[in-house]
C-alpha positions as CSV (number, residue, x, y, z in Angstrom):
1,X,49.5,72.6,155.9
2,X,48.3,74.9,153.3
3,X,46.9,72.3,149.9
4,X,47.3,73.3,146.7
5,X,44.5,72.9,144.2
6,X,45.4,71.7,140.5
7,X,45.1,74.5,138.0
8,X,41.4,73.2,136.3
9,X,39.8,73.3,139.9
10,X,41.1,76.5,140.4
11,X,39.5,77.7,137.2
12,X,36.0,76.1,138.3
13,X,36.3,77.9,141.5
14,X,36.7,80.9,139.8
15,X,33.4,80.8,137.7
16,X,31.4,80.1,140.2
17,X,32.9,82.8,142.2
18,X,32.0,85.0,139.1
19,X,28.2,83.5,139.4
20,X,27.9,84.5,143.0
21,X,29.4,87.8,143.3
22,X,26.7,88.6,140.1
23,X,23.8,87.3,142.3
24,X,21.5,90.0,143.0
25,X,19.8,90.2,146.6
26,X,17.5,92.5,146.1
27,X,15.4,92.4,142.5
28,X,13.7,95.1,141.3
29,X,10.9,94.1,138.8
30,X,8.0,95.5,136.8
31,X,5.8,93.7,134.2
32,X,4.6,93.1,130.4
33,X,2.1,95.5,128.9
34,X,2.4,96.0,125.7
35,X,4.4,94.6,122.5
36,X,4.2,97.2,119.8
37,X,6.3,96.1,116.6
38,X,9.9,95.5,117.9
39,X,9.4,97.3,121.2
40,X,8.4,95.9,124.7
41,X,6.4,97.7,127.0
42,X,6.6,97.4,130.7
43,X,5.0,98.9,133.5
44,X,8.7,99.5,135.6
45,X,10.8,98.4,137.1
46,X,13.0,101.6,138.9
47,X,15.6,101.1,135.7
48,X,18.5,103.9,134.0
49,X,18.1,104.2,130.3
50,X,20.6,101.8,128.9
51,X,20.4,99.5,131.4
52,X,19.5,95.7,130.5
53,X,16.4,94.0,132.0
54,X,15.3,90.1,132.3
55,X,12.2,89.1,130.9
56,X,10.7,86.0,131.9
57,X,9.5,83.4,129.0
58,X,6.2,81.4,129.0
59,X,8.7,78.4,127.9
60,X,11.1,78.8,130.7
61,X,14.3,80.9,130.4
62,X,14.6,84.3,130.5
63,X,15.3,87.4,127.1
64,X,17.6,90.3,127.6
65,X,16.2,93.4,126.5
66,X,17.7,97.2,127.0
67,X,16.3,100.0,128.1
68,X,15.7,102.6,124.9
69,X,12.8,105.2,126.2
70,X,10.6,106.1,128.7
71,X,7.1,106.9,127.6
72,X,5.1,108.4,131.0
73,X,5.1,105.3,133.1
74,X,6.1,103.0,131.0
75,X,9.8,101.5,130.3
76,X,10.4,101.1,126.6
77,X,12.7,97.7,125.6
78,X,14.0,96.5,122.8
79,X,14.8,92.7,122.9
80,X,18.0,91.2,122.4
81,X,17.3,88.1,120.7
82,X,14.1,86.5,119.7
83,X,10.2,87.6,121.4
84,X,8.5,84.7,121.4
85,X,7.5,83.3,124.5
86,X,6.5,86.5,125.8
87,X,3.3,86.8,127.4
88,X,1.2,90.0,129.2
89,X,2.2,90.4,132.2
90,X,5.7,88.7,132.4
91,X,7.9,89.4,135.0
92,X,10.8,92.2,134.3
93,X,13.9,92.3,136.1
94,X,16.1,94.9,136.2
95,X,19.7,93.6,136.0
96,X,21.4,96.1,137.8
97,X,23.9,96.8,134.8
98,X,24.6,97.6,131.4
99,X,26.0,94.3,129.3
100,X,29.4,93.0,130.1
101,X,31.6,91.0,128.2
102,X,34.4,88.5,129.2
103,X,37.9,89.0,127.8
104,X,41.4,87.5,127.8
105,X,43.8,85.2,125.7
106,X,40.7,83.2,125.6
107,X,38.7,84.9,123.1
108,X,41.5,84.3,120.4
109,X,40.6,82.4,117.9
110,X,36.9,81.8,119.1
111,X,33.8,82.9,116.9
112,X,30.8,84.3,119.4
113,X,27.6,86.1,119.3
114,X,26.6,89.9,119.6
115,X,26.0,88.7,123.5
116,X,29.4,86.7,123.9
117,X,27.9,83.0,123.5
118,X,29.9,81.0,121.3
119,X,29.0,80.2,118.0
120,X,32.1,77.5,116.9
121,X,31.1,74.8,118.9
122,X,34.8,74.4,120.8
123,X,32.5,74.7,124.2
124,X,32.3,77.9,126.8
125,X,34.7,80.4,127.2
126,X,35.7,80.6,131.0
127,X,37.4,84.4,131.7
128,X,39.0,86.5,134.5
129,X,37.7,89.5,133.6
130,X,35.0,91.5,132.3
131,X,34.5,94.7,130.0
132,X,31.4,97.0,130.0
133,X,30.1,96.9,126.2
134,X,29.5,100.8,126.6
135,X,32.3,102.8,126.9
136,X,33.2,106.6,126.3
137,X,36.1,107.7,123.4
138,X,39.3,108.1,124.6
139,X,39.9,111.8,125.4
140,X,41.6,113.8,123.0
141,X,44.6,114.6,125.0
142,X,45.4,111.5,125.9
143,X,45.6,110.2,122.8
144,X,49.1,109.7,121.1
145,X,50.5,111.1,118.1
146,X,50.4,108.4,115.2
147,X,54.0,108.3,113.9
148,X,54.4,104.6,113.0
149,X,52.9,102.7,109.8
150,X,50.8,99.9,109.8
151,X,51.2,97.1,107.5
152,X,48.5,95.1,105.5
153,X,50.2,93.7,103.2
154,X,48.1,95.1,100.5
155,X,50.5,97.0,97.5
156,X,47.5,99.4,96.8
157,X,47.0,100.6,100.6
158,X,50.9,100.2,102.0
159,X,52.3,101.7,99.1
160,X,49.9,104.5,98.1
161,X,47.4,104.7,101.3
162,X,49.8,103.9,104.2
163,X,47.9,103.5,107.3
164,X,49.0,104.5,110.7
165,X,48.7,102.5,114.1
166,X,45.6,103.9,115.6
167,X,44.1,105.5,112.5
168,X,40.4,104.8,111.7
169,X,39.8,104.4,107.6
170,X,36.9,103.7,105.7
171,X,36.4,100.9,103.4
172,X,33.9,102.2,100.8
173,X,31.8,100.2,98.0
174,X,29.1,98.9,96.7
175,X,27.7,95.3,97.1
176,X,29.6,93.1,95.4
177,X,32.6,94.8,94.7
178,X,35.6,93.0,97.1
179,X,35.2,94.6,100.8
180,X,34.6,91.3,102.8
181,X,37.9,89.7,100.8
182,X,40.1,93.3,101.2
183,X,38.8,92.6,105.2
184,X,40.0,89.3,104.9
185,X,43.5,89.8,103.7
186,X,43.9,92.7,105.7
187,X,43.1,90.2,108.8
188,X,45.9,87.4,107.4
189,X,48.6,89.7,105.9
190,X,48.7,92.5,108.6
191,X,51.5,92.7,111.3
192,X,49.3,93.9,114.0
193,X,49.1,91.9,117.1
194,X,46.0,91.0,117.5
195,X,42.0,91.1,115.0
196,X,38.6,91.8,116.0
197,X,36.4,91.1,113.2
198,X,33.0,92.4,113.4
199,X,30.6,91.4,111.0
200,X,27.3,93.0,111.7
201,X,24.2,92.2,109.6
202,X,26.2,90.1,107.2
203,X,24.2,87.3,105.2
204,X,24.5,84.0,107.0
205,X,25.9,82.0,104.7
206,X,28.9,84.3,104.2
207,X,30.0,83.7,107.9
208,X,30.9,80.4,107.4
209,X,32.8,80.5,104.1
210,X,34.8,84.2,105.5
211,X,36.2,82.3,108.3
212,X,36.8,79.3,107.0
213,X,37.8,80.3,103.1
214,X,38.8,83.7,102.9
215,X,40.2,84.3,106.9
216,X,41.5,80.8,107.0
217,X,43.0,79.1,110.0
218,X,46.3,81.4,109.7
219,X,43.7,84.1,110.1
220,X,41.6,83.0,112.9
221,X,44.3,82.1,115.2
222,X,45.5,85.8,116.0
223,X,41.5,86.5,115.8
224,X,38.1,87.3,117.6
225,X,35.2,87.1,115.9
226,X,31.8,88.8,116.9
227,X,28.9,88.0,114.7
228,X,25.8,89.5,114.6
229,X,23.5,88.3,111.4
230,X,20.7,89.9,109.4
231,X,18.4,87.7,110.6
232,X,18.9,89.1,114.3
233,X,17.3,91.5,116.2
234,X,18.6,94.8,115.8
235,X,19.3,95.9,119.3
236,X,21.7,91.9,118.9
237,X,23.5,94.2,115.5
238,X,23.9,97.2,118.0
239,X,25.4,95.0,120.5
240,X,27.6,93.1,118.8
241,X,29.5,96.0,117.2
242,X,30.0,98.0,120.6
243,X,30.7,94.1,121.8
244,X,33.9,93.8,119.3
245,X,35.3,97.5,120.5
246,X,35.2,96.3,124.0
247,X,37.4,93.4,123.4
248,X,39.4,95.3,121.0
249,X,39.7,97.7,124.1
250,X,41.0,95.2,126.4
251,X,43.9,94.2,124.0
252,X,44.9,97.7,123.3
253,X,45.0,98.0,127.0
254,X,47.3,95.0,128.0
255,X,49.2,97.3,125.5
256,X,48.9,95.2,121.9
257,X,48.7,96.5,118.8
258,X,44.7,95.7,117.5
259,X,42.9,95.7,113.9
260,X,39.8,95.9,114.6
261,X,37.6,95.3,111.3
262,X,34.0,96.2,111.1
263,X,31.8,94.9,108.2
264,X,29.7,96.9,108.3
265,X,28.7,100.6,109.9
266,X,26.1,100.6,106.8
267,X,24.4,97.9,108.6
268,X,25.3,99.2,112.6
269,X,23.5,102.5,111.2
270,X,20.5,100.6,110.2
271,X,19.8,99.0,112.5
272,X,19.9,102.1,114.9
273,X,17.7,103.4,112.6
274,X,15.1,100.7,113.3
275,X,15.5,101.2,117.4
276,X,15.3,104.8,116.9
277,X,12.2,104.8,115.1
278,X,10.9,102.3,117.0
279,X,11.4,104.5,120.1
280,X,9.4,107.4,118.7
281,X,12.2,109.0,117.5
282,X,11.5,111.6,114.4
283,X,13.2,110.1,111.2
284,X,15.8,112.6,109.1
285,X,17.7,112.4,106.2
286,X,16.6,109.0,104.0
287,X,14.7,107.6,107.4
288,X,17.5,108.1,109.5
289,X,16.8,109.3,112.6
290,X,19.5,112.0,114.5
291,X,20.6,108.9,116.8
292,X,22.4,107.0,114.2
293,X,24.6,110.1,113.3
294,X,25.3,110.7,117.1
295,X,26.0,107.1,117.3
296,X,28.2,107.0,114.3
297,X,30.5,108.9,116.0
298,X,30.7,107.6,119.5
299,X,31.3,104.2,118.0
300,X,34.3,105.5,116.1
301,X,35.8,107.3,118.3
302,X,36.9,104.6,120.4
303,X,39.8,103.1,118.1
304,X,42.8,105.2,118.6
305,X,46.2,105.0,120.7
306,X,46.4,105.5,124.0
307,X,49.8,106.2,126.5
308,X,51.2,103.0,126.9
309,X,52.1,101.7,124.0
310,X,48.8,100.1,122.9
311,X,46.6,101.2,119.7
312,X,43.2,100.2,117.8
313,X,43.6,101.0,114.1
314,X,39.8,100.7,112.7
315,X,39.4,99.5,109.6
316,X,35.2,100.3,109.0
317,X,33.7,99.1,106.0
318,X,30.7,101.6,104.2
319,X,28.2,99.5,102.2
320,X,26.9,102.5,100.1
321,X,23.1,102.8,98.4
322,X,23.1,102.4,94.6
323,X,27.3,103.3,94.5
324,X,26.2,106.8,95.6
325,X,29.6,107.9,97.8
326,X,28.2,110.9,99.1
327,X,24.9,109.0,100.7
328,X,24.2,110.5,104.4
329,X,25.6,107.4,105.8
330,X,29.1,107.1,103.5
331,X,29.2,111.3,103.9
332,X,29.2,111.4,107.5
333,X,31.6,108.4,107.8
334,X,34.4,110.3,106.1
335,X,33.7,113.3,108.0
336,X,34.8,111.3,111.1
337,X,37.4,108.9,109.5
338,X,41.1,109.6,109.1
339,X,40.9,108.5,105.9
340,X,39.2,106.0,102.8
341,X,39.4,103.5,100.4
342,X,37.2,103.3,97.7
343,X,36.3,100.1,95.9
344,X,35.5,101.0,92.2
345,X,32.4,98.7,90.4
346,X,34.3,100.1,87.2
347,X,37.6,98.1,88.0
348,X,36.1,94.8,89.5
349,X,34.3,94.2,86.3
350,X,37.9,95.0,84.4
351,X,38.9,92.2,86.7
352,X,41.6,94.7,88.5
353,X,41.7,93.2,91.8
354,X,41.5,94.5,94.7
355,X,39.4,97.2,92.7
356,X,40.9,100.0,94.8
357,X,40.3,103.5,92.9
358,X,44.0,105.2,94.0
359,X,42.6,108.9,92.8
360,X,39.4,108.6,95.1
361,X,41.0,106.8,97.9
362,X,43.2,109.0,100.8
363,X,45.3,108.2,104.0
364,X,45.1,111.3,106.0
365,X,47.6,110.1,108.2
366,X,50.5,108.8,105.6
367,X,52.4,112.0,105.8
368,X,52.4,111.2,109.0
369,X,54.2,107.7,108.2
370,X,56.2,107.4,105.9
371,X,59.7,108.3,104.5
372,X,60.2,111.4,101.9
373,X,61.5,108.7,99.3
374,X,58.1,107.1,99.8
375,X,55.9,109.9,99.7
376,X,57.3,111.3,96.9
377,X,56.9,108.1,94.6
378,X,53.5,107.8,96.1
379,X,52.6,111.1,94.5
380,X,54.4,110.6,91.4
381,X,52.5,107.5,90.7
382,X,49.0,109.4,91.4
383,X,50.2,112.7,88.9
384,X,50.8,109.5,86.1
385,X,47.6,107.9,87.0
386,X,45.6,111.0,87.2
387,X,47.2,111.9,83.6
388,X,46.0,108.7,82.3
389,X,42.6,109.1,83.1
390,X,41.8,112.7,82.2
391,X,43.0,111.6,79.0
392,X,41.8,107.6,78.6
393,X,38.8,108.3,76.4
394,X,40.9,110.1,73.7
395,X,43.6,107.7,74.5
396,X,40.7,104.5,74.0
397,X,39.2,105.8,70.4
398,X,43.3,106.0,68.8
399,X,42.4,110.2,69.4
400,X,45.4,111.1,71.2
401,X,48.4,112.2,69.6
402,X,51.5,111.0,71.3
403,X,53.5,113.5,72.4
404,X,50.8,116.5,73.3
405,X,51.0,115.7,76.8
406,X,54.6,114.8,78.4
407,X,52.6,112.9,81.7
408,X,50.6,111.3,79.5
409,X,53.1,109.6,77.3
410,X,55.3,108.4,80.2
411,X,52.1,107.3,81.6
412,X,51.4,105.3,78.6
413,X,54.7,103.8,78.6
414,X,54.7,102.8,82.3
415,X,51.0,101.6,82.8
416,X,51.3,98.1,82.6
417,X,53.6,98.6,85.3
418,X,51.6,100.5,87.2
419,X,48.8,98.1,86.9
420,X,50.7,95.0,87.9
421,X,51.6,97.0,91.1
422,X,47.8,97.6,91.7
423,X,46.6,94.2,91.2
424,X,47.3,91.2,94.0
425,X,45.2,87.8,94.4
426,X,43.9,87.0,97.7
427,X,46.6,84.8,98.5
428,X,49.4,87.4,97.5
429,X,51.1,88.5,100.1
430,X,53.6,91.2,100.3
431,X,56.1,92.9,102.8
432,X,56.0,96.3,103.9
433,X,59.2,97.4,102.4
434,X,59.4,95.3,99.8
435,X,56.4,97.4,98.4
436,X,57.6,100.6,99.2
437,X,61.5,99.7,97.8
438,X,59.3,98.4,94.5
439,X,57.3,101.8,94.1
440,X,60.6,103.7,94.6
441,X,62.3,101.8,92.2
442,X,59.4,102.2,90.2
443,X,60.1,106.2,89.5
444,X,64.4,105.5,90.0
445,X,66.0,108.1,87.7
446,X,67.8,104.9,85.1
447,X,71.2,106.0,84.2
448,X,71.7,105.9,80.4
449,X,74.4,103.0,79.4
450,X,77.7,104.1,77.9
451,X,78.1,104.4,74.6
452,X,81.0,101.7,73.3
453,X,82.9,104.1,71.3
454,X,83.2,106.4,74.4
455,X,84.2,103.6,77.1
456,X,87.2,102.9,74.7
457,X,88.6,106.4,75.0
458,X,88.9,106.0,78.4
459,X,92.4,105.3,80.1
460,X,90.8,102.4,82.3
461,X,89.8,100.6,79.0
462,X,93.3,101.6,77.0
463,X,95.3,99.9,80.1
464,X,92.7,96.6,79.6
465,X,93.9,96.3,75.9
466,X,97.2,97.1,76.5
């Protein structure tokens, strides 16, 4: 007679199954040398570039580190979380793999580190599967066509910047000006299936309040999120961002529909900047070495939509130097994007939020998306806005003279109008085609009402009064 175990053993059964089929037999290991700056490095072990290696702790415990350069006979690491404890001479062991990271139905609404440990406190997260952290891009050809919009709920973005399901689009501003909150919403209000929210490098004290305040628990429940602070190592930053594409990769592949938000590739850049330089590599434009660009790219390149149904749209925000858009890091980013939207200082200061700049802002793919009716009215309300502002310095000193400039006037008469459509708060939240039936509406042809002495001429009216 064949007994059936309860559910929970099976589980426990299963992870420590996991621990044994990761045992290694056979180690190979190598030793401490040198610690120069943030590099470790180690005379062997037989190790690939990439790979990750064990170092053993004066205190007990072991460090991850990855491979990042070979320098004659000597393997260059760079730690993934904190050095001390290392001593000369400590024992490296080769791990026989690049990270992996568990993924399923647990991870939803779960808060873990660039390495997968959770950071919320709700215990260990027990999975079936695993996910190499590196991956290659999708190829090009298997990618499908984008032909379905994606809503965010946001009026400035689903009305005038549609986005597409597996679109990548940039998120560009300053410090200070509203990305983290525009992330936010776009993580409670959007009807994709399932977020990934990436912060990398973000201040620690804004973790706390963006998933409690500003994602909220109606937020977090259809939610990963991967956090990799400041304060961390920079190889931790790296690791956390390719981390969060790998789970967003395993949801796109049981075929669900994924945001996957990144704040920020600003702060994934430098910190590949201070591995690269750390490795020996020569430093380009503004420090940046030609690593970070290459990077860049193969990061990106990920999101997208595959055969099957399933899709990452990345949403990547660009924290740009001194409100300088064309930076190397905020130039390059558009170069590989399908698209951006600029957050303007000007605008947040006016108190317009979200301070979305419509004229600098572009969805590559909304032509793609949308209806006729809706592209149309999306460019109407661009010409009027455009109009505005050529003209908003004369119009600002009482210099312009109404009627020198048809667009103008009727976009003086219908700015307030137009601004009210721009402007949300936080908690606003509207429907996809309720937006796009409001900025239709918006530029509706109004039929001119009868005049009285005309509807009495007609035969309908004479058999009324008679």
């Amino acid at each position: 007679m064949i007994k059936i175990l309860p559910h929970d053993k099976v589980d426990i059964l299963s992870k420590y199954k996991g621990i044994i089929e990761e045992l290694e037999t056979i180690q190979y290991t190598g030793r401490v040398e040198r610690v120069v700056g943030l590099t470790i490095e180690s005379i062997g072990p037989d190790v690939e570039y990439g790979e990750l290696c064990r170092i053993r702790l004066d205190r007990g415990g072991y460090l991850y580190a990855e491979v990042v350069g070979f320098n004659r006979n000597r393997v260059i690491l760079m730690p993934v979380g904190d050095m001390k404890g290392i001593v000369p001479g400590a024992d490296v062991i080769a791990a026989g793999s690049a990270l992996m990271v568990p993924v399923g139905e647990e991870l939803l609404g779960r808060v873990i580190s660039g390495i997968g440990a959770p950071l919320d406190g709700r215990g260990e997260i027990f999975t079936k599967q695993k996910y190499p952290v590196t991956s290659e891009p999708i190829n090009p050809l298997e990618r499908t066509v984008i032909d379905r919009p994606l809503s965010v709920g946001i009026r400035a973005i689903d009305g005038l910047n549609t986005v597409g399901r597996g679109q990548r689009i940039g998120i560009f501003s300053g410090s200070g000006v509203g990305k983290s909150t525009l992330i936010a919403m776009i993580s409670r209000y959007t009807d994709a299936d399932v977020n990934v929210v990436a912060l990398i490098g973000e201040r620690g004290r804004e973790v706390k309040d963006f998933v409690e305040k500003e994602l909220g628990p109606e937020g977090l429940k259809k939610s990963v999120v991967v956090v990799a602070t400041s304060n961390q190592p920079a190889m931790l930053r790296i690791r956390g961002a390719y981390l969060a594409h790998a789970i967003a990769e395993y949801f796109r592949d049981q075929g669900r529909h994924v945001n996957l938000l990144m704040d920020s590739i600003t702060r994934f850049s430098m910190a590949q900047r201070e591995v690269g330089i750390a490795a020996g590599e020569p430093s380009s434009m503004r420090g940046y070495p030609p690593s970070t660009f290459a990077l860049m790219a193969k990061l990106m390149e990920r999101a997208g939509t595959i055969a099957g149904g399933g899709s990452i749209t990345g949403f990547y925000s660009v924290l740009v130097e001194a409100d300088d858009m064309n930076e190397p890091i905020a130039d390059h980013a558009r170069s590989i994007l399908d698209g951006h939207i600029v957050l303007e200082r000007r605008l947040a200061h006016k108190g317009h939020y979200p301070a979305v700049d419509v004229l600098q802002s572009i969805s590559r793919c909304m032509k793609d998306v949308v209806t006729p009716e809706h592209a149309a009215a999306a460019n109407r309300f661009r010409e009027l806005l455009a109009a505005y502002t050529e003209h908003e310095d004369e119009i600002s000193l009482g210099a312009y003279a109404k009627g020198s400039v048809p667009a103008v006037d009727r976009a003086l008469d219908m700015m307030d109008t137009m601004n009210a459509f721009l402007r949300q708060g936080i908690y606003e939240r509207d429907a996809y085609d309720a937006i796009v039936r409001r900025l239709i509406d918006m530029f509706a042809e109004k039929k001119p009402a009868a005049r009285p002495d005309i509807v009495a001429r007609t035969p309908a009216f004479a058999r009324i009064v008679r």
